[in-house]
C-alpha positions as CSV (number, residue, x, y, z in Angstrom):
1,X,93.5,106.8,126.1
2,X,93.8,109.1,123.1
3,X,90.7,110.9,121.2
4,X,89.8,110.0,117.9
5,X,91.5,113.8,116.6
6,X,94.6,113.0,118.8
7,X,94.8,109.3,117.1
8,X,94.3,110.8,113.6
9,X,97.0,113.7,113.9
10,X,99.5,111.0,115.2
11,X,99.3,108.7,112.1
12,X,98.8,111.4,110.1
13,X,102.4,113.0,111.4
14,X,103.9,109.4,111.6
15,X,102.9,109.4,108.1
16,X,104.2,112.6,106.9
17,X,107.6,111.8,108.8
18,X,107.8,109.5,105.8
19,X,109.3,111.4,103.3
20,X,112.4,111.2,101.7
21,X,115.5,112.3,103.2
22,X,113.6,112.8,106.9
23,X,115.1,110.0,109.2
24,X,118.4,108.4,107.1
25,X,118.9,106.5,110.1
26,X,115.8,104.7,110.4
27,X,115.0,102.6,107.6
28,X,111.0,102.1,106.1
29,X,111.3,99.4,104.0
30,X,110.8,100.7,100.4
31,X,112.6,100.4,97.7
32,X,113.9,103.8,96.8
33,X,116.2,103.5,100.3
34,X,118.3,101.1,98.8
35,X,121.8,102.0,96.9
36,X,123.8,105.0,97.5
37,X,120.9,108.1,96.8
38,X,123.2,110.2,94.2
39,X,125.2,107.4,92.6
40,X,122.7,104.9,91.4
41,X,119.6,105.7,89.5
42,X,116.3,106.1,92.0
43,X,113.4,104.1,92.1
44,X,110.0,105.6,92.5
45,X,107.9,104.3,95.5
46,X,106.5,105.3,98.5
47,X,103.1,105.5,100.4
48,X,100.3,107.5,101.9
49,X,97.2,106.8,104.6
50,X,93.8,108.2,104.6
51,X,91.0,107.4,107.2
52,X,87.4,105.6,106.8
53,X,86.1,105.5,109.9
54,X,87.4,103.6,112.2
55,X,89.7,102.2,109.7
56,X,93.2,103.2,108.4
57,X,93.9,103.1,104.6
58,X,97.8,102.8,103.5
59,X,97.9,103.2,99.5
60,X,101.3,102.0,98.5
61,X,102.9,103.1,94.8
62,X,105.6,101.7,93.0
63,X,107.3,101.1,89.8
64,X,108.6,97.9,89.2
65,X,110.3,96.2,86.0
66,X,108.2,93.5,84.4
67,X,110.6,90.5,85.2
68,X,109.4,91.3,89.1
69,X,105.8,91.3,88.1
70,X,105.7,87.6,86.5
71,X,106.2,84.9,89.4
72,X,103.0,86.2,90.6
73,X,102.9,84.6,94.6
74,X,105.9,86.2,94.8
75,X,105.2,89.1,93.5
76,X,102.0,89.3,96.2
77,X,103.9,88.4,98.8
78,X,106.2,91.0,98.2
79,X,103.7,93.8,98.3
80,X,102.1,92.2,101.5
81,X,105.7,92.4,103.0
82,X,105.8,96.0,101.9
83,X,102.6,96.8,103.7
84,X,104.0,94.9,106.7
85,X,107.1,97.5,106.4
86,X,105.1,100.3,106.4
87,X,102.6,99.9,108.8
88,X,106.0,99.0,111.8
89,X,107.1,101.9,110.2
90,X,104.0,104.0,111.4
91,X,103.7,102.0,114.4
92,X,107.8,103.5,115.7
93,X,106.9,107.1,114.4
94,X,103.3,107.1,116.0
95,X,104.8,106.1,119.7
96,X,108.1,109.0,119.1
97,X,105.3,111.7,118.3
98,X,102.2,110.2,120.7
99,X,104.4,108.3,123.4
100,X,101.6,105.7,123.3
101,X,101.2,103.3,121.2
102,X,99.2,101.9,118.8
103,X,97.4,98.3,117.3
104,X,96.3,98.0,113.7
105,X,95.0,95.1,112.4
106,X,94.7,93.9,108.6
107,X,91.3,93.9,107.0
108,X,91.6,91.5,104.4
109,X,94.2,90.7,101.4
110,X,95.5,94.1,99.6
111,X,94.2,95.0,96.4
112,X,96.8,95.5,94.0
113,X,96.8,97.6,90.1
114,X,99.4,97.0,88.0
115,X,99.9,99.4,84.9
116,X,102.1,98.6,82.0
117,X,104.1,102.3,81.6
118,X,106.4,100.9,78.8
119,X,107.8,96.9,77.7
120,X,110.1,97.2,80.8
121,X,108.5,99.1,83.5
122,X,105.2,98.9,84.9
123,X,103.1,101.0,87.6
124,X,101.9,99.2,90.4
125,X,99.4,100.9,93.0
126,X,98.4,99.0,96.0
127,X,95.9,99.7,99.1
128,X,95.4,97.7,102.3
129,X,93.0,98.4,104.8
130,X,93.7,98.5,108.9
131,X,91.3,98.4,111.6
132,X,92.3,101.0,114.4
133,X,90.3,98.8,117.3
134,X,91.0,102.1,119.8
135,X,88.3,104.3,117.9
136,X,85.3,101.3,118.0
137,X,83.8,102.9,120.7
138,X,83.7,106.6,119.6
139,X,83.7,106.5,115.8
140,X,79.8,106.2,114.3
141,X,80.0,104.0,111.5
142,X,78.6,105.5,107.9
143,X,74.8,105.3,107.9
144,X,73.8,104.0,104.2
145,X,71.4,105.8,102.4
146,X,69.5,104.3,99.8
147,X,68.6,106.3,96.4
148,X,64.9,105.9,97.1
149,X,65.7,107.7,100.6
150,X,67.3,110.6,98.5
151,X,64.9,111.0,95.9
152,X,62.0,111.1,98.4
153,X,63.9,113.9,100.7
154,X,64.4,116.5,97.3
155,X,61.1,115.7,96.6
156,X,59.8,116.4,99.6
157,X,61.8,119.6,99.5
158,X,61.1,120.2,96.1
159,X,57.1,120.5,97.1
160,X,57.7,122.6,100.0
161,X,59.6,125.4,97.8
162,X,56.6,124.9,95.2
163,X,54.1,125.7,97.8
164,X,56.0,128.8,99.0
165,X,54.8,130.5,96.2
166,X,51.3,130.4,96.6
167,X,49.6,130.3,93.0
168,X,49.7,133.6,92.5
169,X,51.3,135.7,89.3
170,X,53.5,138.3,88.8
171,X,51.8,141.7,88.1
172,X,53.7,141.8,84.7
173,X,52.9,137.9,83.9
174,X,51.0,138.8,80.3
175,X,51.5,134.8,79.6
176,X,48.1,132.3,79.2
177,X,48.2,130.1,81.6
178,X,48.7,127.0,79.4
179,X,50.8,127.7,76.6
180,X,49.7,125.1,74.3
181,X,46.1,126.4,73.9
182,X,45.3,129.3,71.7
183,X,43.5,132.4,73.6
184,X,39.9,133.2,73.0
């Protein structure tokens, strides 16, 4: 069984072994792998992952022409299969670099932004999440904290530091001690 560190450094590398040019052999599934790479014009797409938690967060980054955008089930389902891509694509890197491997599971539909760049192209940025059921037991879920809780600790602290001083003035304080009434 793998730490948590030893989890996080092997998606982290599987990740990283990712870019373009690394493995030509090995296919991930995006689009900027298809077509020869010098001949025909490139297409801009790739990934990354981040961690909350116990969970695994693959933001995905494309552009894509507007005809591609409109049947929009399709369009979905093409993203999801993207996701699905990257995430077998981690899974074969992880167990080269770890020699274990490795279960993620989907939390939930991907959330997908589409930006309109010019009438033909558009920018679309995508993010899925993935549980990682191997750190349930030793990662802590995020404690909330309420405003109220906040705003009662600085005050607290707040006090304290007001108290340090002690009520006494500075030898060179030639102030009154309320401003707003004239001195006898």
């Amino acid at each position: 069984m793998a730490t948590v560190l030893e989890i996080i450094r092997g998606l982290s590398q599987a990740a990283a072994n990712a870019y373009d040019g690394y493995n030509l052999e090995q296919e991930i599934g995006l689009k900027r792998e298809e077509g020869h790479p010098v001949l025909d014009s490139r297409v801009i797409d790739g990934f990354r992952v981040r961690f909350a938690g116990k969970n695994l967060i693959v933001t995905y980054q494309s552009e894509m022409r507007l005809e591609e955008l409109h049947p929009r089930n399709k369009f979905e389902n093409e993203v999801e299969e993207k996701f699905a891509d990257i995430v077998r694509f981690l899974k074969k890197e992880y167990k080269k670099v770890v020699k274990e491997s490795i279960n993620l599971k989907p939390v939930g539909d991907a959330d997908i932004f589409v930006q309109s760049t010019s009438r033909i192209r558009s920018w679309v940025q995508a993010t899925k999440q993935y549980e990682i059921p191997a750190l349930d037991k030793e990662v802590i879920p995020n404690r909330r904290i309420s405003i109220r809780d906040v705003d009662k600790s600085y005050e607290k602290q707040f006090k304290d530091f007001l108290e340090l001083e002690g009520g006494k003035r500075p030898t060179n304080d030639k102030a009154s001690k309320n401003p707003d009434t004239p001195e006898a």
